[in-house]
C-alpha positions as MATLAB code, in Angstrom:
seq = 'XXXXXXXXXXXXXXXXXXXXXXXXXXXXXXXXXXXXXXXXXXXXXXXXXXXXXXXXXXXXXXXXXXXXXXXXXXXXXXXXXXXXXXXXXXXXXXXXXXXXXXXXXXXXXXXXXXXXXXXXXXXXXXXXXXXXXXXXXXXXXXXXXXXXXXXXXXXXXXXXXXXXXXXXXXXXXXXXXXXXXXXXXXXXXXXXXXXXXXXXXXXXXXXXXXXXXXXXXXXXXXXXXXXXXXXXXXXXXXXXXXXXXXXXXXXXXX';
ca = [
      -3.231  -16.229  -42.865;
      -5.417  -17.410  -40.909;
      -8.066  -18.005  -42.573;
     -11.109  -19.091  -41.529;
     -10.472  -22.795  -40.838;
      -7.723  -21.743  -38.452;
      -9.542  -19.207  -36.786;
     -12.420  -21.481  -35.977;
     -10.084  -24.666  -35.167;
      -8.509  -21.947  -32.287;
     -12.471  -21.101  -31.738;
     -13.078  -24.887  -30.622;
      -9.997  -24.755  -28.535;
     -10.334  -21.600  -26.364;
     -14.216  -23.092  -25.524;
     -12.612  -24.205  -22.409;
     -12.669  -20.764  -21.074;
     -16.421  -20.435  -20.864;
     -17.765  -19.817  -17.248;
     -13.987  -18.269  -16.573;
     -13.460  -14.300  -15.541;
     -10.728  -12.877  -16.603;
      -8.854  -11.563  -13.409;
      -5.519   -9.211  -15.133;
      -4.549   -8.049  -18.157;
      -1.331   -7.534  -18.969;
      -0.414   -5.595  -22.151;
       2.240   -4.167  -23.889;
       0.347   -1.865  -26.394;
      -2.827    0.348  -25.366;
      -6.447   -1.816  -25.119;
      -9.298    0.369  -24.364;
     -11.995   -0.419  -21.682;
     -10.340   -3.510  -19.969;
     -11.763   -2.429  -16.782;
     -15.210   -3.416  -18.461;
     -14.303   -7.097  -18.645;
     -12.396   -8.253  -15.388;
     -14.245  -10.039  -12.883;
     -17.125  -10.783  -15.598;
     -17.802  -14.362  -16.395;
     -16.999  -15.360  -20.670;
     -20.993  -16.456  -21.793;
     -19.705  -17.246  -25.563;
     -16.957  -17.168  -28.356;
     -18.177  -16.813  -31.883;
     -16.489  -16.447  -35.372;
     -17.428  -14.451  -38.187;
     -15.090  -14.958  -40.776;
     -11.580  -14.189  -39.579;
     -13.005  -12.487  -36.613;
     -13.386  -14.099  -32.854;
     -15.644  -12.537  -30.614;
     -15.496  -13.116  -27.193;
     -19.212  -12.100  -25.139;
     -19.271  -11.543  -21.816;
     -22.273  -12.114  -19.887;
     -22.138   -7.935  -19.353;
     -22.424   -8.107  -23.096;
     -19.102   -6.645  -23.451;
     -16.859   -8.015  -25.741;
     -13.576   -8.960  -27.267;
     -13.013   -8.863  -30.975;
      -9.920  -10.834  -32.047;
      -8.748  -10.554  -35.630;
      -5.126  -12.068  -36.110;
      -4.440  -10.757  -39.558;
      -0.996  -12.889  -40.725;
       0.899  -13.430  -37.677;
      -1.155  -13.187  -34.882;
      -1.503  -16.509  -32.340;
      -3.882  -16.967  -29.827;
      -2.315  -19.569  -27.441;
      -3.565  -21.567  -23.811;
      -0.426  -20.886  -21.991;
       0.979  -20.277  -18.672;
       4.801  -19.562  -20.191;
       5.780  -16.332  -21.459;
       5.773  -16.268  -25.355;
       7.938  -15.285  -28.165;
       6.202  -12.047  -29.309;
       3.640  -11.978  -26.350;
       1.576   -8.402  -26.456;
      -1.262   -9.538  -24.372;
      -2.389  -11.729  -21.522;
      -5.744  -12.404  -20.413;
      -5.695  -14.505  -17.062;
      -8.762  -16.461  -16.060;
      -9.486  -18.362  -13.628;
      -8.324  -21.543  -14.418;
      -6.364  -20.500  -17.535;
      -4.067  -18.342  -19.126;
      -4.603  -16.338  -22.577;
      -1.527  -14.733  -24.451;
      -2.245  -12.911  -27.797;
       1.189  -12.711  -29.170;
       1.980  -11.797  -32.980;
       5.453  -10.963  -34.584;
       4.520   -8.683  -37.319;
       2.077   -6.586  -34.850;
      -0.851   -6.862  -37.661;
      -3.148   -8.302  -35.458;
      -5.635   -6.310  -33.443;
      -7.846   -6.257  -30.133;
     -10.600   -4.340  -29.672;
     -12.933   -3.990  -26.268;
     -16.159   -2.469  -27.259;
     -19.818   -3.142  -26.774;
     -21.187   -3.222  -30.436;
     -17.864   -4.279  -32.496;
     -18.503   -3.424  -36.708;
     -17.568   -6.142  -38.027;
     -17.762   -5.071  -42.356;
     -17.546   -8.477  -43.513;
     -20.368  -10.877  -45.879;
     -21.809  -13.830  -44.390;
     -19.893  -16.447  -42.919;
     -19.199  -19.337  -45.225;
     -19.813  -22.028  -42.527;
     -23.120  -20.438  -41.866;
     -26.541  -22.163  -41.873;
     -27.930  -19.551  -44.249;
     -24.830  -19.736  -46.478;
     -26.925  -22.461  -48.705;
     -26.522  -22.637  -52.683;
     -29.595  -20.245  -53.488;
     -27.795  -17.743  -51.247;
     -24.348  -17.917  -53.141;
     -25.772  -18.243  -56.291;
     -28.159  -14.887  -55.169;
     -24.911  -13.030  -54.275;
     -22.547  -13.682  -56.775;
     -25.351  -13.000  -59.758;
     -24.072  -10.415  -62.331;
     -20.516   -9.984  -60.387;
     -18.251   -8.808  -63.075;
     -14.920   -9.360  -60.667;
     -12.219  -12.205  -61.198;
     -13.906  -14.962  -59.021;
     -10.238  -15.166  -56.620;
     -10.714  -11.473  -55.955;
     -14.121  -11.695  -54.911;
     -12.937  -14.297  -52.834;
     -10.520  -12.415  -51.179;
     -12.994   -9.154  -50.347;
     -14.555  -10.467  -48.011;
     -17.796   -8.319  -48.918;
     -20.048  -11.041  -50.112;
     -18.918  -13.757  -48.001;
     -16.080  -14.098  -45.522;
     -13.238  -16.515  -44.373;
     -11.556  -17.245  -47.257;
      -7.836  -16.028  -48.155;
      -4.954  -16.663  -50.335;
      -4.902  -20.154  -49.330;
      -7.971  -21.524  -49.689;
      -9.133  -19.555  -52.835;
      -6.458  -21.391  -54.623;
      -7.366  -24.908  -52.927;
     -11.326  -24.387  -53.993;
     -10.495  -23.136  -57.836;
      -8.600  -26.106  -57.942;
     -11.489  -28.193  -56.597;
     -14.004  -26.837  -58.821;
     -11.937  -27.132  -61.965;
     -12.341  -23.831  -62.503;
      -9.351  -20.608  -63.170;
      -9.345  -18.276  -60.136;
      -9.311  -15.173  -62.979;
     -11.965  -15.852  -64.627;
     -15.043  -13.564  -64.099;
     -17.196  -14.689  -61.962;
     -20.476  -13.607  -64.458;
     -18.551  -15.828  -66.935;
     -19.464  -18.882  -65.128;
     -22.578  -21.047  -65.890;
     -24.923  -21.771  -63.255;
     -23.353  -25.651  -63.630;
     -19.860  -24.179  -62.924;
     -21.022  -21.801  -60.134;
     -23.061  -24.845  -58.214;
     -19.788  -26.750  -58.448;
     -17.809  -23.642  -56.867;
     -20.178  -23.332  -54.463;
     -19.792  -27.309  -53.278;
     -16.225  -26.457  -53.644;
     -16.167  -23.780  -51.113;
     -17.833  -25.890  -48.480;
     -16.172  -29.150  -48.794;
     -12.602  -27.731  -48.937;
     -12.812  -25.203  -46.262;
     -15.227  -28.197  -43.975;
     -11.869  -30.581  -44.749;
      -9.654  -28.046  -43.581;
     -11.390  -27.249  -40.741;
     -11.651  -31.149  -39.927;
      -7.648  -31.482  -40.636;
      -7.283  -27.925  -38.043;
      -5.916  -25.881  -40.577;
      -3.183  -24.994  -42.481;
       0.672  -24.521  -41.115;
       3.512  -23.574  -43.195;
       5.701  -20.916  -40.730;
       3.475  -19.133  -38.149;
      -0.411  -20.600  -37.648;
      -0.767  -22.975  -33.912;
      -3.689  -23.558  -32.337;
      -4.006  -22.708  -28.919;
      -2.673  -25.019  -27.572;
       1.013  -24.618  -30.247;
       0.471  -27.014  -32.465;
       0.523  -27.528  -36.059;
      -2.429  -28.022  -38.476;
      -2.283  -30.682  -41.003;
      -3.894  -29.733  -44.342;
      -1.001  -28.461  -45.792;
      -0.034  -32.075  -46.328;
      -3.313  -32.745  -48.639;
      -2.609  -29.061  -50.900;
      -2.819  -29.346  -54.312;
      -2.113  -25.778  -55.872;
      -1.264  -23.540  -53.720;
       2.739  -22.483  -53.060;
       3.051  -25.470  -55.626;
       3.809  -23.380  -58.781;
       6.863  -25.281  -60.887;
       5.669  -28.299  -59.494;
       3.699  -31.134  -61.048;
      -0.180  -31.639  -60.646;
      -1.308  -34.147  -58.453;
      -4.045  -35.174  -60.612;
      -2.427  -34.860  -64.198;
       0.940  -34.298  -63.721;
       1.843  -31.353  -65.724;
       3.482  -28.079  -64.676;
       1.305  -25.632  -62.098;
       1.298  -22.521  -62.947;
       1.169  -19.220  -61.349;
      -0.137  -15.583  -61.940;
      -0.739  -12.720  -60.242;
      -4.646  -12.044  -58.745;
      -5.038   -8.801  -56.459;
      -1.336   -8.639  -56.060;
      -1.421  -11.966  -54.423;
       0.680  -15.133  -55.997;
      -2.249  -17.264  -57.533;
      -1.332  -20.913  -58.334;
      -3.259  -23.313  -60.469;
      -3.254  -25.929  -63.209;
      -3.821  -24.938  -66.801;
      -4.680  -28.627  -67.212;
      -7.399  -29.582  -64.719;
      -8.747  -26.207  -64.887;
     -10.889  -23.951  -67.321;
];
């Protein structure tokens, strides 16, 4: 947390700083090669995955990953667990993040060792279908890897399983093409409705400019466990995936 919907609801926000320089940096832990990006006009902001990259028209750039606390927030106050602040022209940007799990990096050619994004244009059907072929791993785990495809966490995993009827520890090479199409639809109409609803909030995800998302009003598994099933009504469930609390209907889902 956050996952991708959050990270590219924040991505939409902090467009306003296109054109803008940054002018000072403050910073309370060590960022290499600020010097490179003052006084350089922002060309673009991208996501890949969980990752933001800011581009500067020098080509340098800012890669943003906010891990499970991190907040990246249009603000011209001080904030609670501030680390960094990036002051633009017109605007004010404060990385701040309680746990300190979130990074920064400054670099020219940032690796970024993640799958394709899942709200790419060339993540289509034919290309899930292609990488998930013969994948022996519990579909949830494979999920949260981020090595074939990228964005999706503990969250969402849950949410889509749900969606596609399907249980997130079953082996994904156990799946029939039917079942992995449906997964697949799954994947991109869940995460698209979060995205459209800006995200998930339960203690610590804003968007830039503080406030809440609202698809944790529309869940249906996940942190639900001992509660009933929206669509059926009996018991969720919960197990253990990758050390991470999994939550799902035994019901509604095979």
């Amino acid at each position: 947390m956050p996952e991708l919907p959050e990270v590219e609801t924040i991505r939409r926000d902090l467009l306003v700083l296109i054109g803008q320089s940054i002018r000072q940096i403050e910073t309370s832990f060590d960022i290499q090669n600020t010097a490179k990006i003052q006084n350089v006009s922002l060309r673009d902001i991208v996501r890949n995955g969980k990752y933001l990259t800011f581009i500067f028209e020098n080509n340098w750039k800012i890669t943003a990953h906010l891990r499970m606390t991190g907040q990246l927030l249009l603000s011209q106050n001080h904030e609670k667990y501030e680390r960094a602040r990036f002051v633009f022209d017109n605007s004010v940007l404060i990385f701040a993040d309680m746990r300190k799990f979130g990074t920064i990096e400054i670099s020219k050619n940032p690796q970024l060792k993640v799958g394709i994004d899942i709200l790419s244009d060339d993540f289509t059907e034919k290309c899930f279908l292609n990488l998930v072929k013969g994948k022996k791993g519990s579909i949830k785990s494979i999920f949260l890897s981020q090595k074939l495809f990228s964005g999706i966490g503990n969250i969402y995993a849950d949410e889509i399983c749900f969606d596609a009827g399907i249980l997130p520890d079953r082996a994904m090479d156990s799946l029939n093409q039917i079942e992995k199409k449906k997964l697949y639809q799954s994947i991109k109409g869940v995460i698209e409705l979060a995205v459209f609803r800006r995200g998930t909030s339960f203690s610590d995800y804003k968007d830039a400019s503080g406030k809440r998302g609202t698809f944790q009003n529309q869940l249906m598994v996940y942190s639900r466990a001992g509660e009933s099933c929206k669509v059926c009504g009996n018991t969720l469930n919960k197990t253990k995936v990758q050390q991470r609390t999994t939550v799902f209907c035994s019901y509604c889902q095979k």
